[in-house]
N, C-alpha and C positions, 0 to 999 in steps of 0.2 A: 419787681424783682431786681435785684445788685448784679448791674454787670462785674461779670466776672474778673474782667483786663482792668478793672478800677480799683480791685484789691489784690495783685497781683505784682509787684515793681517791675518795671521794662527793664531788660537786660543790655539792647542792642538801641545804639544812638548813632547816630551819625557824628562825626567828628568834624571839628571847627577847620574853618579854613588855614587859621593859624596851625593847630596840630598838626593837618596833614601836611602843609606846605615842610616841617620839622622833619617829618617823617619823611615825606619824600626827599627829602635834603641827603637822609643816611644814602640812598642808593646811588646819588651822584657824586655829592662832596666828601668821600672818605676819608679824606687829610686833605693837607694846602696842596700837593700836587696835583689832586684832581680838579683844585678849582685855575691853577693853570695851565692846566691843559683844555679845559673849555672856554678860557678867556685866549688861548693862544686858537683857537680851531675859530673861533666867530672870527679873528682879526683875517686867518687865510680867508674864512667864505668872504668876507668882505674886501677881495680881491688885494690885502696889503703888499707891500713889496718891501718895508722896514717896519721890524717891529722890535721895538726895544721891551724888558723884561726888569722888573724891579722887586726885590725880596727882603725881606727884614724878619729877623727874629725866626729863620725855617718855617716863613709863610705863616706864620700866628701874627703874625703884626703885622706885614706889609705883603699883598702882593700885587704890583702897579703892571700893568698891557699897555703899550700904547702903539698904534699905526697908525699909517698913513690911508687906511683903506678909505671905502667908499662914505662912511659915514651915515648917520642917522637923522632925521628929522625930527623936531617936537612931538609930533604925537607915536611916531615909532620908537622913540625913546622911551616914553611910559612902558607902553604897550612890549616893548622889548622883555620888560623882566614880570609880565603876567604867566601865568601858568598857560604850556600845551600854544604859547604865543611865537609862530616862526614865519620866515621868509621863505623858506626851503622847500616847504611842502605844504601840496594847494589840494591834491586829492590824493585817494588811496593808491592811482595808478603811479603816481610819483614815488612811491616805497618800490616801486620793482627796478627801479635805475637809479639810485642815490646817488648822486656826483659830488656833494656836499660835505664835509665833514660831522657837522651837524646838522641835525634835522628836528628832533624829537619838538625842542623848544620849553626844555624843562630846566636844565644848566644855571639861567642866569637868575632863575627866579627862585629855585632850590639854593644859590649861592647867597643871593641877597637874604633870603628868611634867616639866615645866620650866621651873618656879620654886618659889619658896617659897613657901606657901600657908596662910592660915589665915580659916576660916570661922565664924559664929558665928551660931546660929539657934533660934531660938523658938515654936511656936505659941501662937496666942491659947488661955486660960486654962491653959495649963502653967504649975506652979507653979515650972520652971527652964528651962532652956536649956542647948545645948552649943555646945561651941568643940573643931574640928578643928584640929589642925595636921599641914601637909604639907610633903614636901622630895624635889623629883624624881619624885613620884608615891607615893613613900612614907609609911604614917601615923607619925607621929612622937607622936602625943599625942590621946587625947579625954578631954575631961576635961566635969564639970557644970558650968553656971555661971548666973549669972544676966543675964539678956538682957530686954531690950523685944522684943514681936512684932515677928516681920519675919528677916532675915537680911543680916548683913555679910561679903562676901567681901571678903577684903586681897593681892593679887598683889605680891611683893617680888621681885625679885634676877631679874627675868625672862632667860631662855637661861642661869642662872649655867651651866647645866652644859651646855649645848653654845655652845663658843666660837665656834664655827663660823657658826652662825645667829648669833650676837651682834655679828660684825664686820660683818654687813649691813646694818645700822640704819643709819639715817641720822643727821644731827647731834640733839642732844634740841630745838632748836626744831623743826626738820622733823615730830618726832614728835609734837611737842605740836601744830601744826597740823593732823596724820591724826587725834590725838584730838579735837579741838574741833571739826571736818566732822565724827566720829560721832557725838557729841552732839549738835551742833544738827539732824540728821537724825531723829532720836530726840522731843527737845524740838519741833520744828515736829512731827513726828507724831503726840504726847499731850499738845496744849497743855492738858488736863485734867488732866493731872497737876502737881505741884510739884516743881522741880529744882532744887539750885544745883551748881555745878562750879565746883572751888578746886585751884588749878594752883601750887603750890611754895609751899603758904600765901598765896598774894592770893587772893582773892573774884574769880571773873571772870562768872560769870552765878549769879544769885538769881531765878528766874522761880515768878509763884507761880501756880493752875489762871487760866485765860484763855480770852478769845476765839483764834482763831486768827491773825485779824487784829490784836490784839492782840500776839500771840507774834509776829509779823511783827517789827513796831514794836521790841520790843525785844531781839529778837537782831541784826537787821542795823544797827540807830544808825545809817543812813542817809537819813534825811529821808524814808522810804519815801511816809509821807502820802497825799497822793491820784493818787499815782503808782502804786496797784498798785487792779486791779477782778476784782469774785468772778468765778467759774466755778460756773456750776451747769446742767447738763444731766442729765437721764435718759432713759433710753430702754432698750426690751428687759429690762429689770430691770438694768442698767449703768451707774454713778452718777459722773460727773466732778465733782468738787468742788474749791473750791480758790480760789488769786488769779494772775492772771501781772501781772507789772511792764509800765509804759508802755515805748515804744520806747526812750527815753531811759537806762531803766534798764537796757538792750543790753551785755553784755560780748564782748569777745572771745576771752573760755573760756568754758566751761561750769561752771563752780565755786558759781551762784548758781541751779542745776536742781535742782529734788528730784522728784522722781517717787515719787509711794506706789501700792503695789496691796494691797488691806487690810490699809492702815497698814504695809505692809511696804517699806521703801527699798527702791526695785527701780532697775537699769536696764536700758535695751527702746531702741534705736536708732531703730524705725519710730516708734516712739511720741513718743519728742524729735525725732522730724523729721516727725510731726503736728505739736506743735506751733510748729514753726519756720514751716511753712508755712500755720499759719491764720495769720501775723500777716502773711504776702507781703510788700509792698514797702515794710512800715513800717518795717523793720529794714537797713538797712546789710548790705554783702557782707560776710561773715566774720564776722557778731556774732552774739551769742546771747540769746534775749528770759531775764528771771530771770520762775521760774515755783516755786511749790509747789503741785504738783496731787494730789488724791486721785484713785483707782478704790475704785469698790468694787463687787466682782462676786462672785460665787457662786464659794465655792472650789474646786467639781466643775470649773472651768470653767477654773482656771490652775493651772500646774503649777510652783513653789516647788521642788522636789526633782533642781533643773539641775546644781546647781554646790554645794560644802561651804560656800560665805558664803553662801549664801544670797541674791544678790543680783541672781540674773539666774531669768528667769520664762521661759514657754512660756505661749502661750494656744491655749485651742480656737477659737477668734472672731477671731483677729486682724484682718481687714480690719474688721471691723462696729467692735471697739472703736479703732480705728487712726481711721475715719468721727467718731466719736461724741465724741473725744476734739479734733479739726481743726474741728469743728461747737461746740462749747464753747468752744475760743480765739474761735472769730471770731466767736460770737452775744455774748460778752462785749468785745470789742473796739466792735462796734457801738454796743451799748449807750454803751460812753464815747464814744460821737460819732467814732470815727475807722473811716477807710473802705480795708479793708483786701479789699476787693474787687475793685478794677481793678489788674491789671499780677500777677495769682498768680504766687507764686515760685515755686510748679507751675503752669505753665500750662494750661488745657484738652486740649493736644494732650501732654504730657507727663504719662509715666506711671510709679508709684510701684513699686518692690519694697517689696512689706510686711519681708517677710523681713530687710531690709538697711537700707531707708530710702533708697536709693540711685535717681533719675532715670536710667530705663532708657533708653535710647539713642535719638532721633529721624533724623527724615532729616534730611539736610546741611543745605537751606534752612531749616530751625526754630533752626539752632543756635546762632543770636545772643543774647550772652550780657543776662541783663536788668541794667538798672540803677535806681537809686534815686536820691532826692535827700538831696545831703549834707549830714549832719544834726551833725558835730561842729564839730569847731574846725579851722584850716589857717594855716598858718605863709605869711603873705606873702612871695614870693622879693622880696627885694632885687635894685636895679637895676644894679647894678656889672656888669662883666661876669666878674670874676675873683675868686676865694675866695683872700687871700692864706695861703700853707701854710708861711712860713718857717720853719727851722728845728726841721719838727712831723715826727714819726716814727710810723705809729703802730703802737700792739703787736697788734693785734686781724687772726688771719689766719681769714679766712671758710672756713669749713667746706668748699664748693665749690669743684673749681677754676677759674681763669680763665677765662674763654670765648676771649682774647683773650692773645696775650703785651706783653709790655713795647713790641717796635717798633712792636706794632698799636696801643697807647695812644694812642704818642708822634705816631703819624701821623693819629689820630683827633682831637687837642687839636691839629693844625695845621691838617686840614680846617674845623675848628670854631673855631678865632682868629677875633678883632676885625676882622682883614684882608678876613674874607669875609663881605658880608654877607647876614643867612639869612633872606631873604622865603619861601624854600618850607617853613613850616612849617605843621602840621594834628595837630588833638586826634581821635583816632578812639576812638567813644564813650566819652568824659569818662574813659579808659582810658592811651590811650599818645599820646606824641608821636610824629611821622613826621617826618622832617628830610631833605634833599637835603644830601648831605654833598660832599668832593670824589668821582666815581666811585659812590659806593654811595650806598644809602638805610639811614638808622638810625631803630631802631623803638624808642621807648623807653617804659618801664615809668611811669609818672608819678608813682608811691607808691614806690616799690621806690628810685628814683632820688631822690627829696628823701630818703626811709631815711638812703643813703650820705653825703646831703649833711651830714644834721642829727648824722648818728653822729660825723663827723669835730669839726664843731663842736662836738658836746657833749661829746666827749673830750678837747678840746684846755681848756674848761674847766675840767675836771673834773680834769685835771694843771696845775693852779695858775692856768688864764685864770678869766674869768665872762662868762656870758651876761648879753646884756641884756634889762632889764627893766620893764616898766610896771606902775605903781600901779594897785589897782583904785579905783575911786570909792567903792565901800562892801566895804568888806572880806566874807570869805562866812567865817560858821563851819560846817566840817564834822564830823560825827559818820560814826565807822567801827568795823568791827566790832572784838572783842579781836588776832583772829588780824593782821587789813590794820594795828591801832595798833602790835603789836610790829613789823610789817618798815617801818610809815612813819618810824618813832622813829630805826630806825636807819639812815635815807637820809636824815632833815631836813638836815642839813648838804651834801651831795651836791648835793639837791633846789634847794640856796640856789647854787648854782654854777651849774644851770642857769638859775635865773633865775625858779626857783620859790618865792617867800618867804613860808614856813608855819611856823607857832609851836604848839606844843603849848598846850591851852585849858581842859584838863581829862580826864579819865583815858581818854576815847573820846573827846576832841573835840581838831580843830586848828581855826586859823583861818588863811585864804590871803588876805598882803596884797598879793600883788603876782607876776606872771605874765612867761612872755617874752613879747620885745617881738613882740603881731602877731595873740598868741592871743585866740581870741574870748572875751568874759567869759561868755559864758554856759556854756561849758567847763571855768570856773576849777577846779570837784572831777572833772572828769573824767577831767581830764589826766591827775591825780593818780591818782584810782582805776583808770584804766587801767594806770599802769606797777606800779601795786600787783602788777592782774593777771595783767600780762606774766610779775612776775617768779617769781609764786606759779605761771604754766601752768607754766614753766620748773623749778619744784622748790624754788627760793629760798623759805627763809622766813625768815633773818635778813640781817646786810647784806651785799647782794653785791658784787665787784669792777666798776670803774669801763666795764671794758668789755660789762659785763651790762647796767649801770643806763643808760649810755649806745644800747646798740642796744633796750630796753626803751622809753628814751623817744623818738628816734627812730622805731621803729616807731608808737607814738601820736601823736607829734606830726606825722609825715608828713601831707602832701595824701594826700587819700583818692582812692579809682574813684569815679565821679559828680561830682566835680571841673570845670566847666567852668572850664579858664585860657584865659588873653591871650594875642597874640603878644609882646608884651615879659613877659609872663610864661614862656612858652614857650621865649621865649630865652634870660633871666636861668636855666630850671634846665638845657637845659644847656649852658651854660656854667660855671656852679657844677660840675655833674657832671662835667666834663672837667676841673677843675681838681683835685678831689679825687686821693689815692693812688692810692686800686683802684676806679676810679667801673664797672669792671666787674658788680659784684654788692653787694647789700644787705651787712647786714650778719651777715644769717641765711642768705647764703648763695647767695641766688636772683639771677637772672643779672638786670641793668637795661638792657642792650640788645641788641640783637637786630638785625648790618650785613647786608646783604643787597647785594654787591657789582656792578659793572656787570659784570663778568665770568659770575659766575653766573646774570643775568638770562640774559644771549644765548645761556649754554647751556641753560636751562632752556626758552628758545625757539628753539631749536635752530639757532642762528646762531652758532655758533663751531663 
């Protein structure tokens, strides 16, 4: 009789060493960043104290490590880049206290399967050293040599061999920004250490061992100064350390956050929405405070072994350190004399998901939204009643659709003409305008709506018009980081069409002589560092198209919520907004008004 499973084909195979080594590569190596940030973590566990950083090409071509640490031996140098191959960890009880940055022992050999690789290492009083080389995970050469203690890994040709992964990279600026956030994640974390990082042959950071607060100072070249105040609480054996920036130095991304949990970059949501909410009403809606804060806690107590980056944590304590960490912002806030105790962005009666960071649901009557006073800059509406649009077309179609079609526009811009004039108008909290239109009630968005206003404007100069501009009285020179001077360099020109006139002043420095016409001077770098941010939340890292940089600036230069306007201001936007194209929706998308028709009132009262 015929076995059966002989005329059957097998379905299920086990997969080669090569495959899976591929495979497992996706979960560790996801771009050049990730593979230096676990050639930067082996040089700390190898106790370095200098570690120099090398890049070429946004890490597709080059990414060079080298310290002074402990160094390797012949057969731990093989043995280094085999699978599940580590120094860190000898039994399972060793997983309940990690001290290490790494441990797993998959990084070096998940990097080597794909690229080309050669490493070079030394113990202290070995009278040589060797040098590996690798290609796809294969050894290709060990030879002796002579070496300084320490060890230099060199990553070349990264994904040569799967083309696959390699069509997903992003452009090599893009990359070179993921790598300069994993450095300075790194370097703020061991200001005790000495770094430099040289990016296609320029020198971009030389930091040598420092204060912390010091290391501040010179990675951000932002005037930080006495704009950023320590962090120091204990309690339980639970250590907050650290500096958070004044209000002022508020983004609206999260790109100036670092969060450590023994010294390990972590992110923890409840724990960034501690600290959002020990600074309450000092901050603006939608902004984010900049912070580098330590933990340092017992490693019994947090569990590092979530995720293969490494970058996301569990804790045994969460609410007590969630407490401890909301008690450290605002005992340091105090101290600098500001009073971040009346008006909590959680209020008493609201209550927190540690879990999420999320304000869990109240009754109806609590659910007025808080607001702050506005702390930026705001674009004065002009008194005209009409935005002239001749001739202006524009390319930019918002992502949403209309709330509204064409006939409804056209009858919305005749309700709203010169012909009628519009005494029922009302700001409902420093939020939205309320208008009596013909028939309906229109409810308008008061930021969202100058958005549309100022996008239209800034595009029409931006295709050959100019904004206009005011001089400042004393010009302001700003210092900014490597990453914000590559994408400023490549908007100065742009920048000067809005009506932003900034000159390059030295290799991290601009100076701003002159603003549009309206914005507050005290705003002058802000402006600026906000459309940086915009365009960096957005993924932009070199120059982008006119209709990015336009609803970038736009969304910053908009009136903010907290906002109290005039009734000739109230008028002037909108009128401006009915004059525009699509005065429907921002530019990002989001609807600016909201008709509420007389028809619908009486059926909603049940009189139709």
């Amino acid at each position: 009789m015929e076995n059966p499973t002989s005329t059957l084909s097998r379905k299920i195979n086990l997969l080669s060493e090569e495959v899976y080594n591929r495979i497992a590569a996706g979960e560790v190596v996801e771009r050049p960043a990730s593979v230096l940030k676990e050639l930067i973590e082996n040089a700390l566990d190898a106790a370095a104290t200098e570690i120099d950083i090398t890049v070429a090409g946004g890490g597709q071509s080059e990414i060079t490590v080298n310290d002074n640490g402990s160094g390797m031996a012949k057969a731990d140098l093989l043995l280094a880049f085999e699978r599940h191959a580590t120094s860190k960890v000898t039994s399972v009880n060793d997983l309940a206290a990690i001290h290490t940055l790494g441990f797993r022992g998959e990084a070096l050999s998940a990097i080597a399967s794909v690229a080309r690789l050669e490493a070079t290492s030394s113990m202290q009083e070995a009278l040589s050293g060797h040098r590996l080389k690798m290609a796809g995970g294969k050894v290709i050469d060990l030879i002796e040599t002579g070496a300084p203690t320490g060890t230099t890994i060199s990553v070349k040709e990264l994904f040569f061999n799967t083309p696959a992964r390699k069509k997903f990279l992003k452009s090599r600026s893009v990359e070179n920004s993921h790598l300069l956030t994993v450095f300075k994640r790194f370097a703020l974390s061991y200001p005790d250490i000495r770094w430099s990082y040289v990016s296609d042959g320029k020198d971009v950071y030389r930091l040598p061992p420092e204060t912390l607060e010091n290391r501040l100072q010179a990675i951000f070249s932002e005037e930080l100064g006495n704009l950023i105040f320590p962090v120091q609480l204990e309690d339980d054996g639970i250590l907050v350390s650290g500096f958070i920036g004044a209000p002022k130095l508020a983004r609206k991304s999260r790109g100036d956050q670092f969060l450590f949990v023994n010294r390990r970059w972590v992110q923890n949501r409840p724990l960034g929405f501690a600290v959002l909410s020990g600074f309450g009403p000092l901050i603006e809606d939608r902004r984010f405070p900049f912070y580098v804060l330590f933990i340092d806690i017992d490693p019994e107590l947090v569990d590092v072994n979530v995720h293969p980056s490494k970058s996301e944590v569990k804790f045994r304590n969460e609410h007590e350190i969630y407490n401890i960490v909301h008690r450290g912002v605002r005992q340091a806030l105090q101290k600098a004399g500001m009073d971040a105790t009346r008006n909590y962005a959680v209020s008493p009666e609201e209550k927190v998901d540690p879990t999420t960071g999320e304000i869990l649901p109240r009754p109806l009557d609590s659910r007025l939204p808080h607001t702050s006073p506005q702390q930026g800059f705001t674009f004065p509406l002009p008194q005209q009643n009409k935005m002239p649009l001749e001739g202006y077309q524009i390319a930019f179609q918002p992502e949403a659709k209309q709330a509204t079609d064409v006939q409804d526009a056209d009858s919305l811009r005749q309700a709203s003409n010169g012909e009628i004039e519009r005494t029922q108008v009302y700001q409902f909290h420093q939020r939205y305008v309320v208008t009596e239109l013909k028939n309906s009630i229109a409810i308008i968005d008061q930021h969202a709506a100058h958005e549309r206003i100022l996008y239209e404007k800034a595009l029409r100069a931006l295709n050959g018009g100019k904004m206009h501009s005011q001089q400042l009285l004393f010009p302001r020179i700003m210092e900014v980081s490597p990453d914000r001077a590559v994408l400023l360099r490549d908007v100065l020109e742009d920048l000067q069409a809005l009506g932003i006139d900034i000159k390059e002043f030295g290799e991290r420095s601009f100076v701003v002589e002159a603003l549009p016409a309206g914005v507050k001077e005290s705003g002058d770098d802000r402006i600026v560092l906000d459309i940086l941010d915009e365009l960096r939340e957005k993924g932009i890292a070199r120059k982008p198209g006119h209709e990015k940089l336009a609803a970038a600036f736009a969304c910053r230069a908009a009136i903010k919520f907290g906002k109290s306007l005039s009734l000739p201001e109230m008028n002037s936007l909108i009128d401006q907004l009915f004059a525009t194209q699509y005065p429907f929706s921002c530019p990002h998308g989001r609807p600016t008004i909201l008709q509420l028709t007389l028809g619908e009132l009486e059926r909603r009262f049940g009189r139709s």
